[in-house]
N, CA and C atoms as an extended XYZ file, in Angstrom:
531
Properties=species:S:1:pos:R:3:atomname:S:1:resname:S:1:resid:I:1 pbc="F F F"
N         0.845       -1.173        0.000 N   UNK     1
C         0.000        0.000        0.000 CA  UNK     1
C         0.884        1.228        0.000 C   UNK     1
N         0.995        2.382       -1.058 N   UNK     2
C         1.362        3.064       -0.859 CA  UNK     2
C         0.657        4.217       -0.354 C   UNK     2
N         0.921        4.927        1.127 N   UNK     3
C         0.698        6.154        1.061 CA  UNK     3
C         0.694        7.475        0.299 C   UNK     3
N        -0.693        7.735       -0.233 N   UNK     4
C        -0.154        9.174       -1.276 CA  UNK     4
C        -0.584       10.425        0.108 C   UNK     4
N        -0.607       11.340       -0.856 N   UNK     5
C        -1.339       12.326        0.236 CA  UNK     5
C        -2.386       12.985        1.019 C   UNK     5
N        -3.022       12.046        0.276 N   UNK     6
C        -4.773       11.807        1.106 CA  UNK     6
C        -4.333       10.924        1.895 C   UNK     6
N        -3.518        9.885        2.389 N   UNK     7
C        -3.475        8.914        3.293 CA  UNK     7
C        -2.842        9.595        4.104 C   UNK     7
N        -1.811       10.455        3.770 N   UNK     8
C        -0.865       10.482        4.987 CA  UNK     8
C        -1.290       11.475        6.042 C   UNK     8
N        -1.582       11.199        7.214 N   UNK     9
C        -2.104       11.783        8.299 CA  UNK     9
C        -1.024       12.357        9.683 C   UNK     9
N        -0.746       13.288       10.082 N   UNK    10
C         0.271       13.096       11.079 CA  UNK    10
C        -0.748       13.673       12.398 C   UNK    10
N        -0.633       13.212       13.292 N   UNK    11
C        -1.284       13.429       14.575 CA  UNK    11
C        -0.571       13.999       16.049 C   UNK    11
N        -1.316       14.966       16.123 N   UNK    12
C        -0.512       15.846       17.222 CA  UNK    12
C        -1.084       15.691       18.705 C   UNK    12
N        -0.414       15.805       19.565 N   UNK    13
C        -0.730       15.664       20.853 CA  UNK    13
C         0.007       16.522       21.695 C   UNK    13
N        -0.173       17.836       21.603 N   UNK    14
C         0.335       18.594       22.891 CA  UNK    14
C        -0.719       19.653       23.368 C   UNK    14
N        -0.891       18.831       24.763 N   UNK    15
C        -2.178       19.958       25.336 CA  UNK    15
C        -1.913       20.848       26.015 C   UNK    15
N        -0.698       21.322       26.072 N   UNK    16
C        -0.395       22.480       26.845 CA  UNK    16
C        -0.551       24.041       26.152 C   UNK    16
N        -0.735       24.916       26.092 N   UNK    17
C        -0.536       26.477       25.627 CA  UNK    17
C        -0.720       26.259       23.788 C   UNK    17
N        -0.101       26.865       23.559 N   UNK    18
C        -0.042       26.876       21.913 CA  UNK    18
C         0.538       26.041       20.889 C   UNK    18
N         1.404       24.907       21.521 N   UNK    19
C         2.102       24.176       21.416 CA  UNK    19
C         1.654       23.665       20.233 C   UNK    19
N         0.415       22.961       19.671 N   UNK    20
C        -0.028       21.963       18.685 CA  UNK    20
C        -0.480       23.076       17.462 C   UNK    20
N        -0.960       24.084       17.838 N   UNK    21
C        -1.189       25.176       16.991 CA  UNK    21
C        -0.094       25.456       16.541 C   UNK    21
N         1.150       26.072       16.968 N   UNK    22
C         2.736       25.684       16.632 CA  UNK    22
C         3.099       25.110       15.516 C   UNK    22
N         3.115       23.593       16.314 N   UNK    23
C         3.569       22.768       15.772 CA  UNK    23
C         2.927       22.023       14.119 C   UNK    23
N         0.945       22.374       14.061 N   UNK    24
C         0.567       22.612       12.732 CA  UNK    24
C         1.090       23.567       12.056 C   UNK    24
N         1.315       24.807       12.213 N   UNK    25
C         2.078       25.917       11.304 CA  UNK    25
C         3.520       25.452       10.845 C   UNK    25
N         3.966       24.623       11.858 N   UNK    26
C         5.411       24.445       11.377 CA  UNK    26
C         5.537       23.202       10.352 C   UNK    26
N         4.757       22.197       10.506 N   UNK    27
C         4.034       21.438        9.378 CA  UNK    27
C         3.664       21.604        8.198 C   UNK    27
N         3.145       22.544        8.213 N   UNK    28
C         2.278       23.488        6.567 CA  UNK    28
C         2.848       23.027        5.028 C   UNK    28
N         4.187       22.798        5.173 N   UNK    29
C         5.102       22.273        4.127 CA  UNK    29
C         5.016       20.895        3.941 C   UNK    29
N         4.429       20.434        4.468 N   UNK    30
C         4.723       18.756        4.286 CA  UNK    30
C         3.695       18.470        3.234 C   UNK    30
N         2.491       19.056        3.394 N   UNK    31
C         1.355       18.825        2.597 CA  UNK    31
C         0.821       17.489        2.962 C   UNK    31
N         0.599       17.326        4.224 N   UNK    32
C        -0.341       16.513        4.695 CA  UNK    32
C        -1.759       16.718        5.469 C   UNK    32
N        -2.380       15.858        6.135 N   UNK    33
C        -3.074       15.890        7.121 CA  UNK    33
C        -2.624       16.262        8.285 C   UNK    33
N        -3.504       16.952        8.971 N   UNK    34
C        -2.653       17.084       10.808 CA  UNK    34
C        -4.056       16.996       11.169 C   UNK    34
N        -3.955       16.204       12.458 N   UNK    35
C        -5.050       15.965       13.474 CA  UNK    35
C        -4.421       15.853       14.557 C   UNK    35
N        -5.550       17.499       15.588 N   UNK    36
C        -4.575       17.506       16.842 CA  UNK    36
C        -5.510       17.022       18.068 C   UNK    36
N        -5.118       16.224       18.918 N   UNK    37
C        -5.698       15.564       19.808 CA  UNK    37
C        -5.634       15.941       20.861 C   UNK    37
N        -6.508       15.739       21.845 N   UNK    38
C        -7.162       16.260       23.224 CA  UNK    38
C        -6.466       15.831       24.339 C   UNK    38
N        -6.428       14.557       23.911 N   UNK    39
C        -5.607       13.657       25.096 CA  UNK    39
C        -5.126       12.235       24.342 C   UNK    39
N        -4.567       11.785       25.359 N   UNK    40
C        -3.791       10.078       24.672 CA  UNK    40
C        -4.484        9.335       24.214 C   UNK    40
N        -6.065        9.379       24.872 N   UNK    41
C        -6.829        8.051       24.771 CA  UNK    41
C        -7.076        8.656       23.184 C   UNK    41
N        -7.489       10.113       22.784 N   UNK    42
C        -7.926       10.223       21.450 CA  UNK    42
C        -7.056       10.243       20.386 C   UNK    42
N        -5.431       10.598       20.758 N   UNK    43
C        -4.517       10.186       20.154 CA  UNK    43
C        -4.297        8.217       19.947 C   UNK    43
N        -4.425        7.863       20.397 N   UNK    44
C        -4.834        6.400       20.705 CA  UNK    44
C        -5.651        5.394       19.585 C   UNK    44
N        -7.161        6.015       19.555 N   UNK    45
C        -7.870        5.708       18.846 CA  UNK    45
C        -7.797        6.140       17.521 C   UNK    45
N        -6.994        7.244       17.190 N   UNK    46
C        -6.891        7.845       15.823 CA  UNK    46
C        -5.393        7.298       15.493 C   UNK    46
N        -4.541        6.292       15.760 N   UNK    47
C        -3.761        5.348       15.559 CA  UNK    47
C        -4.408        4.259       14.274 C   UNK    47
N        -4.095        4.542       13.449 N   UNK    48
C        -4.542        3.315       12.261 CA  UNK    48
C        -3.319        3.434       11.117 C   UNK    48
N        -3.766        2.772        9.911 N   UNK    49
C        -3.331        2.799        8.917 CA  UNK    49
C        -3.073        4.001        8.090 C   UNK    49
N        -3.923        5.217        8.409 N   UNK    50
C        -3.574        6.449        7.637 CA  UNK    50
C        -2.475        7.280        8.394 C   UNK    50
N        -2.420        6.741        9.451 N   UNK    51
C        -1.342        7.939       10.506 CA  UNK    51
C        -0.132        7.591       10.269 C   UNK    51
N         0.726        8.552        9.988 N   UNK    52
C         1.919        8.092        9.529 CA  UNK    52
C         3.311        8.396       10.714 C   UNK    52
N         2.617        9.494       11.421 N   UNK    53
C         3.548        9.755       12.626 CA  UNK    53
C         2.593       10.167       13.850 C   UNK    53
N         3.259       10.208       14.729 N   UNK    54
C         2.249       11.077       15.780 CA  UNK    54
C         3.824       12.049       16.733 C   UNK    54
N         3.577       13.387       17.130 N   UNK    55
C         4.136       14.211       18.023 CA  UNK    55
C         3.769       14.244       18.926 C   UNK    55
N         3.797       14.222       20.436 N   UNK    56
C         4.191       13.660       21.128 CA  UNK    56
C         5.003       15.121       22.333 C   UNK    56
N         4.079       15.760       23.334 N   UNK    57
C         5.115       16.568       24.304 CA  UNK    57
C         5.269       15.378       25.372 C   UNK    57
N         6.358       14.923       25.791 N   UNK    58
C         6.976       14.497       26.963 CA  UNK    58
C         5.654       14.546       28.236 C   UNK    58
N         5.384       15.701       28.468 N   UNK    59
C         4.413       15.858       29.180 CA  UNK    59
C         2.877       15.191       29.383 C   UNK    59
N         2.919       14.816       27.709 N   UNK    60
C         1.203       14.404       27.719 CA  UNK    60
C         1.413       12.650       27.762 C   UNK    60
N         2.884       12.460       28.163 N   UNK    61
C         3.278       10.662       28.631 CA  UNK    61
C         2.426       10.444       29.628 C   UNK    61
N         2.387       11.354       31.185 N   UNK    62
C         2.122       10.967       31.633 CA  UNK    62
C         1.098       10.945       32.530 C   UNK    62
N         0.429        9.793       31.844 N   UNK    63
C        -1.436        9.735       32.185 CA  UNK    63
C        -1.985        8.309       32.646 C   UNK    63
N        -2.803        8.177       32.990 N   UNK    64
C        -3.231        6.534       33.049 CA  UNK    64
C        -3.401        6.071       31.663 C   UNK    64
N        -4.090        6.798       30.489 N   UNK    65
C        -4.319        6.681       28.693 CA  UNK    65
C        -2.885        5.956       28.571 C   UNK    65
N        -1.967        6.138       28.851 N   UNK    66
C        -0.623        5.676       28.528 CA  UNK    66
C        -0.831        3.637       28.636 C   UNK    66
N        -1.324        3.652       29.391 N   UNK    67
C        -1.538        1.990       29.353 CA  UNK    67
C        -2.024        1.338       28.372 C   UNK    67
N        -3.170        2.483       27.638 N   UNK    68
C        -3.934        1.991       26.352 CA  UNK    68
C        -3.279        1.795       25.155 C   UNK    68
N        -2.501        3.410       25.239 N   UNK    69
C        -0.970        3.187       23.834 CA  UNK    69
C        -0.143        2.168       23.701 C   UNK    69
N         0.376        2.292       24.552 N   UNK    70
C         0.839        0.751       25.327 CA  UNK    70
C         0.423       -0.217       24.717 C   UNK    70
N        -0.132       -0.852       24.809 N   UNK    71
C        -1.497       -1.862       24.724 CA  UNK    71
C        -1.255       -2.378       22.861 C   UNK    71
N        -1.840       -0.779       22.596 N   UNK    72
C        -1.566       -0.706       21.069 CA  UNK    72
C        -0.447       -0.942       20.390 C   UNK    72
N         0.834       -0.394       21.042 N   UNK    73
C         1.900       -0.831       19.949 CA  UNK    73
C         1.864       -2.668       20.450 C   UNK    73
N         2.041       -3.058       21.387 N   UNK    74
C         2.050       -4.061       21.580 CA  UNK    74
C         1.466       -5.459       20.869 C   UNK    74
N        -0.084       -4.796       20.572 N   UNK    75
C        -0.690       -5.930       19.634 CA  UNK    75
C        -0.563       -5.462       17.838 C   UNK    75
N         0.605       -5.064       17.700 N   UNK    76
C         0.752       -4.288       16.252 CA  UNK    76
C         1.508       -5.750       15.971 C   UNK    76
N         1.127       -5.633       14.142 N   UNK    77
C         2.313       -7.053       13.433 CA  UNK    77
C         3.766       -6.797       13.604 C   UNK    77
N         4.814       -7.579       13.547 N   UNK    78
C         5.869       -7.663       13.551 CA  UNK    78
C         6.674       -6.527       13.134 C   UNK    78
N         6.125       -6.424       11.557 N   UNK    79
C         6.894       -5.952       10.645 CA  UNK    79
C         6.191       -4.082       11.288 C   UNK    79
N         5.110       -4.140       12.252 N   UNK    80
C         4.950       -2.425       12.298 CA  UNK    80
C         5.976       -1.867       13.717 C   UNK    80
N         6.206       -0.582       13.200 N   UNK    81
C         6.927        0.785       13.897 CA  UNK    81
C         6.350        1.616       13.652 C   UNK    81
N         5.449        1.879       14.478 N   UNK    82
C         5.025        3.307       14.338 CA  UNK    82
C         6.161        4.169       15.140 C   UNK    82
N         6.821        5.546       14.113 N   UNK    83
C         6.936        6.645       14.404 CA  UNK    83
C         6.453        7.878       15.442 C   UNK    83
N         6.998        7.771       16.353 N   UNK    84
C         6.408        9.080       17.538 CA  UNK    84
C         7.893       10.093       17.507 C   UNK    84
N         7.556       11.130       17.570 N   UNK    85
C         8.816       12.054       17.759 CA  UNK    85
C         8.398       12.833       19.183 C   UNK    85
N         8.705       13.188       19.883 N   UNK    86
C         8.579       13.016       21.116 CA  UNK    86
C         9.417       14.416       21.311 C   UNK    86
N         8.234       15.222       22.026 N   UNK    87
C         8.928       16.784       22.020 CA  UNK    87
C         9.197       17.067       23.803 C   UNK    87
N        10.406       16.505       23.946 N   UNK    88
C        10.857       16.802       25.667 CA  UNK    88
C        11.504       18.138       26.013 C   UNK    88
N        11.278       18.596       27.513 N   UNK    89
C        11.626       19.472       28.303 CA  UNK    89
C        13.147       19.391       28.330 C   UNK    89
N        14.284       20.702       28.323 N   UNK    90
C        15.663       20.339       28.077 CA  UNK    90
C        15.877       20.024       29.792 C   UNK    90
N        16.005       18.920       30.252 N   UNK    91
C        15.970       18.137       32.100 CA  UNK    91
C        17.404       18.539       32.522 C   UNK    91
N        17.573       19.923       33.472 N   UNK    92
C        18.755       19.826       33.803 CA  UNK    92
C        19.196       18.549       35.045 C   UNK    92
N        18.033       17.938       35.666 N   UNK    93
C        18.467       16.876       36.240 CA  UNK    93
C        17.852       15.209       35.584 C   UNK    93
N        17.595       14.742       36.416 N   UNK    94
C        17.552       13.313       35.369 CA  UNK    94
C        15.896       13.198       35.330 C   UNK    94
N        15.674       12.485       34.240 N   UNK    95
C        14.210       12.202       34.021 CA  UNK    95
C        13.524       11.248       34.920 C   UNK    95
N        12.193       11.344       35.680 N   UNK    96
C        11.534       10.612       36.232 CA  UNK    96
C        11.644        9.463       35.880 C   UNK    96
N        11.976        7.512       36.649 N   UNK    97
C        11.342        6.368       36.075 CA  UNK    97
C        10.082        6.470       34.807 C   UNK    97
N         9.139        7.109       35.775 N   UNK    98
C         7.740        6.648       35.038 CA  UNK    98
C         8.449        7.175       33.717 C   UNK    98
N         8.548        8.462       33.439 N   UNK    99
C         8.801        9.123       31.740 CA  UNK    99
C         9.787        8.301       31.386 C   UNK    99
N        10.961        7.566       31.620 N   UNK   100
C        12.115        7.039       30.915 CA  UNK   100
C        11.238        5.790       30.158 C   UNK   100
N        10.322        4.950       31.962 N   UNK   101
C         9.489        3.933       30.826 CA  UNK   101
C         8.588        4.118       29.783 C   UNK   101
N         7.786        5.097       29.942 N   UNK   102
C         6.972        5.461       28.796 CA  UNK   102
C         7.818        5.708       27.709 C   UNK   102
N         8.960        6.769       27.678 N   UNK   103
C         9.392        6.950       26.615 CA  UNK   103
C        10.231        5.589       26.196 C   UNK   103
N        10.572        4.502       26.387 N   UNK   104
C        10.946        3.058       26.492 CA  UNK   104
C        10.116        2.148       25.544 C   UNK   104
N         8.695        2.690       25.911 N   UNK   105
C         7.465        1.768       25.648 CA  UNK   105
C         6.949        1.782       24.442 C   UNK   105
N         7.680        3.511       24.173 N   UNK   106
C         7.170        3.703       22.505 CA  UNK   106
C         7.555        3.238       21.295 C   UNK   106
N         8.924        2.342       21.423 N   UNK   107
C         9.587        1.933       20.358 CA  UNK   107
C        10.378        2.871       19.756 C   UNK   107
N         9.757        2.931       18.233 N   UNK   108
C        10.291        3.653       17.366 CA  UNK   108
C        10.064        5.569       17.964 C   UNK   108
N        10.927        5.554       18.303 N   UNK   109
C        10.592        7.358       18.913 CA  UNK   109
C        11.574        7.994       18.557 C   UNK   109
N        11.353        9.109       18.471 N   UNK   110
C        12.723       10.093       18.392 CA  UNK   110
C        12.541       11.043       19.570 C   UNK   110
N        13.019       11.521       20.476 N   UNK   111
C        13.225       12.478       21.238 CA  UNK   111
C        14.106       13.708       21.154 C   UNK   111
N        13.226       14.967       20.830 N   UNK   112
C        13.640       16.050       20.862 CA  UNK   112
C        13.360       16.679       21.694 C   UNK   112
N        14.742       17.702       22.204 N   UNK   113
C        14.901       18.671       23.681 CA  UNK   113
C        14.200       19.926       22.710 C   UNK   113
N        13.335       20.786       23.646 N   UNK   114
C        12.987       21.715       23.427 CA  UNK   114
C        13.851       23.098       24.228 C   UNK   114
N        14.066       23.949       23.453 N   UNK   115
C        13.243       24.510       22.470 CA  UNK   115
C        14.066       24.084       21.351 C   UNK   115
N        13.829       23.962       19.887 N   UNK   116
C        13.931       23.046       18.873 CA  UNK   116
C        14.080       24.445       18.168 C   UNK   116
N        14.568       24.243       16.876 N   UNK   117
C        14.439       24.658       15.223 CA  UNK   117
C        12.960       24.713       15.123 C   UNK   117
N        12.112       25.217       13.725 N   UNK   118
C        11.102       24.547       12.927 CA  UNK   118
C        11.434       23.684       11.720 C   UNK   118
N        13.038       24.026       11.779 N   UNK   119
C        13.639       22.955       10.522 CA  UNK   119
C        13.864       21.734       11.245 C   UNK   119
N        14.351       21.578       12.436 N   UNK   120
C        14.561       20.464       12.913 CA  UNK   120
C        13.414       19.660       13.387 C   UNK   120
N        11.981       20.330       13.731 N   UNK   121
C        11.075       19.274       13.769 CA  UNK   121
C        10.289       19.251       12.329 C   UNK   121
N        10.483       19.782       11.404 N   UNK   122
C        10.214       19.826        9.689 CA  UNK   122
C        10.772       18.048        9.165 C   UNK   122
N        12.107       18.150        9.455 N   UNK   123
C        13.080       17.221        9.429 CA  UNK   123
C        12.712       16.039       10.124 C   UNK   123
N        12.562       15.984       11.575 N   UNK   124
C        12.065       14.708       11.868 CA  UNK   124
C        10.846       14.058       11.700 C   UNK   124
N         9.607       15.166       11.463 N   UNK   125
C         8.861       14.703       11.191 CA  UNK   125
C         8.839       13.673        9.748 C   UNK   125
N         9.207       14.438        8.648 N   UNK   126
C         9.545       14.110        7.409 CA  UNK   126
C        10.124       12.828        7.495 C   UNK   126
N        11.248       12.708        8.410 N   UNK   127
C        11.814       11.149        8.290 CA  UNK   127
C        10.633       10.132        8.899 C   UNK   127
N        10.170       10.530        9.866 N   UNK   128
C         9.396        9.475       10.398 CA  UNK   128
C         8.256        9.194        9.568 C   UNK   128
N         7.858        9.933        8.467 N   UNK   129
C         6.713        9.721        7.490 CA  UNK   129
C         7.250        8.806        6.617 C   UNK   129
N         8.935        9.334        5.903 N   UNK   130
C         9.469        8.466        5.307 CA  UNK   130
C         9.474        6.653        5.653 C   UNK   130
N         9.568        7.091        6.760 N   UNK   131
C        10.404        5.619        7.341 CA  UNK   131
C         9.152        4.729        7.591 C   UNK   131
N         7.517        5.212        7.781 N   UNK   132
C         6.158        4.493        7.723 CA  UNK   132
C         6.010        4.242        6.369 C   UNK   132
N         6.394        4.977        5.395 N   UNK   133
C         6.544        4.458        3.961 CA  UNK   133
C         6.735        3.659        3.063 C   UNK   133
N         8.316        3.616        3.847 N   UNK   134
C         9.201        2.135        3.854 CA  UNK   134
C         8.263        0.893        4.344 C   UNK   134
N         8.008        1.168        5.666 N   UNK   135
C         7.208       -0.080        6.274 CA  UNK   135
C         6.147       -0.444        5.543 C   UNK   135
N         5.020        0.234        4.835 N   UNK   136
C         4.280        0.058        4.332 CA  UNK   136
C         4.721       -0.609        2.791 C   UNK   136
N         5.846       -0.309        2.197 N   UNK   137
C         6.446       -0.917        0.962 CA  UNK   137
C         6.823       -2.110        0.712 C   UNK   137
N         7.915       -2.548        2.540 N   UNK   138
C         8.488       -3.718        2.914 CA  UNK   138
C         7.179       -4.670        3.136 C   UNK   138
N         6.026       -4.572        3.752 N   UNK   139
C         5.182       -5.305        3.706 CA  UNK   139
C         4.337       -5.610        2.429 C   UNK   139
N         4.354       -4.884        1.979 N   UNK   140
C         3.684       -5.076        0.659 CA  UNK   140
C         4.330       -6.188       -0.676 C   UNK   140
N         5.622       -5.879       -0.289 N   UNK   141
C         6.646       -6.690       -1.151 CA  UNK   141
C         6.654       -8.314       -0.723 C   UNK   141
N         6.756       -8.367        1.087 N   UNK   142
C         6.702       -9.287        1.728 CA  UNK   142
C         5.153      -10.256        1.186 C   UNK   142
N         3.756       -9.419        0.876 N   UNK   143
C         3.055       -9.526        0.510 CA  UNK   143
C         3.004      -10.325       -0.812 C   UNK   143
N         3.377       -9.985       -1.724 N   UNK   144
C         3.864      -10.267       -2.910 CA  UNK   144
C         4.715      -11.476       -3.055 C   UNK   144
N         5.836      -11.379       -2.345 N   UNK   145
C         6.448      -12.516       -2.227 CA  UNK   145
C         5.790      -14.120       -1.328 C   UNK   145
N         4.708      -13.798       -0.354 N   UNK   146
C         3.787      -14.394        0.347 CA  UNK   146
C         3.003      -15.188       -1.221 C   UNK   146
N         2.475      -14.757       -2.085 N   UNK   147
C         1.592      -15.032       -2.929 CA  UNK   147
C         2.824      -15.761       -4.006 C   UNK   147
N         3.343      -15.005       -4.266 N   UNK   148
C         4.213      -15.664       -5.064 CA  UNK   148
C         4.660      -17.709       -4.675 C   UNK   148
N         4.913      -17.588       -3.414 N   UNK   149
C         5.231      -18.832       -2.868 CA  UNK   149
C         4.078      -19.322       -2.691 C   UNK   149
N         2.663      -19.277       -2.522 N   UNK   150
C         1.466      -19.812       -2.564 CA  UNK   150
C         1.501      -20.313       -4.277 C   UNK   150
N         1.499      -19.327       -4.902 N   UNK   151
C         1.627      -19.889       -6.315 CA  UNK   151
C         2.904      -21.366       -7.007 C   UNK   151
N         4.082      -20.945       -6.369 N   UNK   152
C         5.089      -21.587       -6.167 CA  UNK   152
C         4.447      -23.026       -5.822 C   UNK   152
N         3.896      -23.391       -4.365 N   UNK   153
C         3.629      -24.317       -4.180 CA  UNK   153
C         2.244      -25.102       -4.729 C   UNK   153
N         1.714      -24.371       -4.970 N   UNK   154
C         0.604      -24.822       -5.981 CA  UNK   154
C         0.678      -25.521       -7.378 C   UNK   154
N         1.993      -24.590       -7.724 N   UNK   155
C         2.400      -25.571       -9.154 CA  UNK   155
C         3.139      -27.056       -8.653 C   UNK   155
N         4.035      -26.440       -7.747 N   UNK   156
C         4.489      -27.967       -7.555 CA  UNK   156
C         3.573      -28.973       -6.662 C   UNK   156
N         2.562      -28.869       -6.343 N   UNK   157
C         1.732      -29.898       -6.150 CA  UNK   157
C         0.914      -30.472       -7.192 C   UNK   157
N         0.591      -29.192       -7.730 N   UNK   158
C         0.204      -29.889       -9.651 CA  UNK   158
C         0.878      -30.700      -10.494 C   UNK   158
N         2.241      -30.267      -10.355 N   UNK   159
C         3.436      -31.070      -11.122 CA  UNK   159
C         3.112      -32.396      -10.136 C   UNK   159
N         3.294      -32.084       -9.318 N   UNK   160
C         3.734      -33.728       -8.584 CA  UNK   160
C         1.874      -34.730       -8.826 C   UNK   160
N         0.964      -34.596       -8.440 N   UNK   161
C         0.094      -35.030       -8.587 CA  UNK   161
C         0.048      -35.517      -10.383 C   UNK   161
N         0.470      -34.365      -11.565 N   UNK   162
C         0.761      -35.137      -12.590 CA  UNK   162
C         1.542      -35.975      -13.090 C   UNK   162
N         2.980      -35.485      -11.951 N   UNK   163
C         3.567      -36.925      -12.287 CA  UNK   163
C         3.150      -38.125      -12.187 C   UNK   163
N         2.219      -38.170      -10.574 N   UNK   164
C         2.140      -39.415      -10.155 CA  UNK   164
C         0.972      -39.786      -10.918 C   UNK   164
N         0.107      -39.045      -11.474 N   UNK   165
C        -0.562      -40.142      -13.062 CA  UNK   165
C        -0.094      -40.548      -13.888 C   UNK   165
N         0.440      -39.612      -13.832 N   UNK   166
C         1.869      -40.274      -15.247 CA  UNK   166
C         2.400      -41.346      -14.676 C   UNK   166
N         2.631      -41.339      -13.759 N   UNK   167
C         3.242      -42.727      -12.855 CA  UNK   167
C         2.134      -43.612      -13.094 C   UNK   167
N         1.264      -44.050      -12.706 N   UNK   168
C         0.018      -44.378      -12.488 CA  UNK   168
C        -0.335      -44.562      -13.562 C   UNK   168
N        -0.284      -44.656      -15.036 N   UNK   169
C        -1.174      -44.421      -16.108 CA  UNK   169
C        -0.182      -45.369      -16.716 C   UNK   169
N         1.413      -45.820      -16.701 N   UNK   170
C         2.420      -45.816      -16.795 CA  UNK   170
C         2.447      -47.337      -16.828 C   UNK   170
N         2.079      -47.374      -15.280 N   UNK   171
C         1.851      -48.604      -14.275 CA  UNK   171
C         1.306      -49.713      -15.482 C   UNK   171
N        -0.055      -48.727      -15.143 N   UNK   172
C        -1.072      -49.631      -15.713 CA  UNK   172
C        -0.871      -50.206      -17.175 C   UNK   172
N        -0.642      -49.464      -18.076 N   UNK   173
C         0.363      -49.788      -19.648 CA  UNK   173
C         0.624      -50.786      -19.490 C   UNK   173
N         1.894      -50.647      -18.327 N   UNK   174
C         3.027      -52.112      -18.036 CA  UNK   174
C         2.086      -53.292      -18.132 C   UNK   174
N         1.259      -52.889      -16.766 N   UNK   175
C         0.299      -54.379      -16.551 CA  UNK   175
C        -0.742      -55.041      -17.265 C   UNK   175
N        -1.132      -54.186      -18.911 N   UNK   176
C        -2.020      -54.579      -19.270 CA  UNK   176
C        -1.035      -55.244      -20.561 C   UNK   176
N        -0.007      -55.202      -20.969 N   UNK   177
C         0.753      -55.252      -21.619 CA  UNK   177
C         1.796      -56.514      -21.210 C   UNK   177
């Protein structure tokens, strides 16, 4: 499946001040979708096949909703990574347990210290769209090659079942002969 640009969706999650309003303006260039979310659980549910990244403040980790995300990457196929870029506070001391595990839990993440560029979250976003791209290509191929070997084995059970009439048909020649 390739993503064109009606598919590609990126989803925002920062509920603090102006932050997601921001962070759509700084987007504007990509020429995608942006959908900005309320909280985790609705960031959560708007997790599918069209979302190609989600952003992510450090801050909106930590909630009880976090168990549900959770949850979600967890029962994802093998071959998925979803992309989170992950917009953190610059911590002059060390980060809380709970945030190290959440940010742990997300997998594929990128973590950026704020305050940031708009080229530098332009940039990561962009890769992480790229890189759902890929995933979506690699499966598709995997796909392809899946069918291919269904076909594969289909002939050679045809072949073999005609041999063995041919065997069989062969036989019988001999014995009537």
């Amino acid at each position: 499946m390739k993503l064109d640009k009606d598919k590609r969706l990126v989803l925002i999650l920062a509920p603090r001040g102006r932050d997601a309003a921001v962070i759509e303006q700084v987007l504007a260039p990509l020429e995608t979708r942006i959908r900005c979310c309320a909280n985790l659980a609705q960031l959560t549910e708007n997790l599918g096949e069209e979302a190609t990244a989600a952003i992510l403040t450090e801050e909106s980790l930590q909630h009880e909703a976090l168990r549900s995300l959770q949850a979600w990457i967890e029962n994802q196929p093998p071959w998925f990574d979803f992309p989170f870029v992950v917009l953190a506070n610059r911590q002059v001391g060390r980060r809380s347990p709970e945030a190290v595990q959440a940010l742990a839990s997300l997998g594929n993440d990128l973590l950026l210290e704020r305050p940031l560029s708009a080229d530098t979250l332009l940039k990561a976003v962009s890769s992480a769209m790229r890189s759902r791209r890929r995933q979506y290509e690699g499966r598709r191929q995997l796909q392809q090659y899946e069918a291919i070997g269904q076909d594969n084995r289909r002939l050679y059970e045809s072949e073999r079942q005609s041999r063995a009439e041919a065997e069989a048909a062969n036989r019988a020649k001999d014995e009537f002969l």
